[in-house]
C-alpha positions, -999 to +999 in steps of 0.1 A: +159-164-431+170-202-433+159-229-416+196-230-398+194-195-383+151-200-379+160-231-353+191-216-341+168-186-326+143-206-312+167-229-296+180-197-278+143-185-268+137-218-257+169-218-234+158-183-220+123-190-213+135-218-194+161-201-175+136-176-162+108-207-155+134-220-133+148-186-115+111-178-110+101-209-095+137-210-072+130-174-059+119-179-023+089-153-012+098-123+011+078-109+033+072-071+036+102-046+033+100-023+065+115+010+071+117+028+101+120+065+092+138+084+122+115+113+137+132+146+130+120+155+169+105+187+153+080+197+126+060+169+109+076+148+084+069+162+052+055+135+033+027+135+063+025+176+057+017+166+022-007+137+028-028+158+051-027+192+022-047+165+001-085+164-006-099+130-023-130+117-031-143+091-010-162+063-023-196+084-027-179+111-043-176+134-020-142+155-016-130+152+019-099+170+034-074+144+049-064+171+077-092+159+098-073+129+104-042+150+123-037+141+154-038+109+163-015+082+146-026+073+113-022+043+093-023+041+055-030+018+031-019+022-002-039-007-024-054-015-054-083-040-066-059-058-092-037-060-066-035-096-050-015-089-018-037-060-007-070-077-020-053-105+006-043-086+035-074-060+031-102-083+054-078-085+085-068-046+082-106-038+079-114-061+111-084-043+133-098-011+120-134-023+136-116-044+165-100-004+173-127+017+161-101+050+163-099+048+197-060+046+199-053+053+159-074+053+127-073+030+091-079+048+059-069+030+025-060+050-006-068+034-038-049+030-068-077+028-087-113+035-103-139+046-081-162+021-098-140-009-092-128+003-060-168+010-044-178-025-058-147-044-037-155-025-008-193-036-012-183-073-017-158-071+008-172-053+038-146-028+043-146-012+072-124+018+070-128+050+055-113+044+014-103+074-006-094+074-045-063+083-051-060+077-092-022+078-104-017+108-076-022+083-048+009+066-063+030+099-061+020+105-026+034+066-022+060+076-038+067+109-010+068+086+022+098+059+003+080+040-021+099+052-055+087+020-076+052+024-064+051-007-055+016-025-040+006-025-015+026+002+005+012+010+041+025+040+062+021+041+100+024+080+113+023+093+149+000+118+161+028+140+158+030+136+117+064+120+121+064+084+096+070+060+125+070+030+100+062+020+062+054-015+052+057-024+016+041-061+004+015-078+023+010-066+054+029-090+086-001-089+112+019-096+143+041-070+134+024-042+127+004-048+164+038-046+176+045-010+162+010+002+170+014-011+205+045+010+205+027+042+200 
């Protein structure tokens, strides 16, 4: 390859790169996308009937069935260590999990992730909600309740009737999501 042609390439990289340096710095940060997902007024929704078939180890290891959490509404947290928005929004979810203590509804965070990584964040961290590891499958159940990119982190809000009320994906809007739980 000449020198011509060599130059005339890296001219064109150069103008690239610098095009997406500027379209990345321009782009104005969004908060979470919401969805509200309409009940059906009957059977549980089916993404919920799914959620609650599953049984994942919790950080010890030990398989637990997520039926025992029918019932009462439910809020999950789809998340991830590498994860910088849920590593960001997990310390105020774990203290309104405490603050509520499953009185009116109850936390429980399914991680994209290795058990090893996932028990030493919650150590560090002081989780206070029940944390299950999902692996790659927690990302198709994300994927069930309207999250088809799998994005991070993805949080679901489901009635005590199963129906998906709400799902919340980016970092989490506080004030928000007490408004839809108040709305229980």
């Amino acid at each position: 390859m000449n020198k011509k042609k060599l130059a005339a390439f890296a001219a064109v990289a150069v103008l690239f790169g610098a095009l997406g340096a500027y379209l990345g710095v321009k782009k104005q940060p969004q908060g979470p996308v919401t969805t509200a997902i309409a009940p059906t007024g009957g059977p549980a929704h089916s993404a919920s009937t799914h959620l609650y078939a599953q049984s994942l180890n919790d950080l010890a290891g030990k398989t637990e069935s997520l039926d025992k959490w029918k019932g009462k509404p439910l809020l999950v947290n789809f998340w991830a260590t590498w994860c910088a928005p849920c590593v960001q929004e997990m310390p105020e979810l774990s203290a309104l999990a405490d603050e509520e203590a499953g009185k009116r509804f109850n936390v429980i965070g399914i991680g994209i992730d290795s058990p090893s990584a996932m028990s030493e964040f919650a150590a560090k961290h002081n989780i206070k909600y029940p944390l299950y590891v999902g692996g790659m499958g927690g990302t198709e159940l994300s994927r069930g309740f309207g999250n088809p990119s799998g994005g991070l982190p993805f949080t679901v809000l489901i009635g005590a009737d199963g129906q998906v009320k709400k799902t919340y994906l980016g970092k989490l809007k506080f004030d928000e999501l007490k408004a839809d739980l108040a709305a229980l």
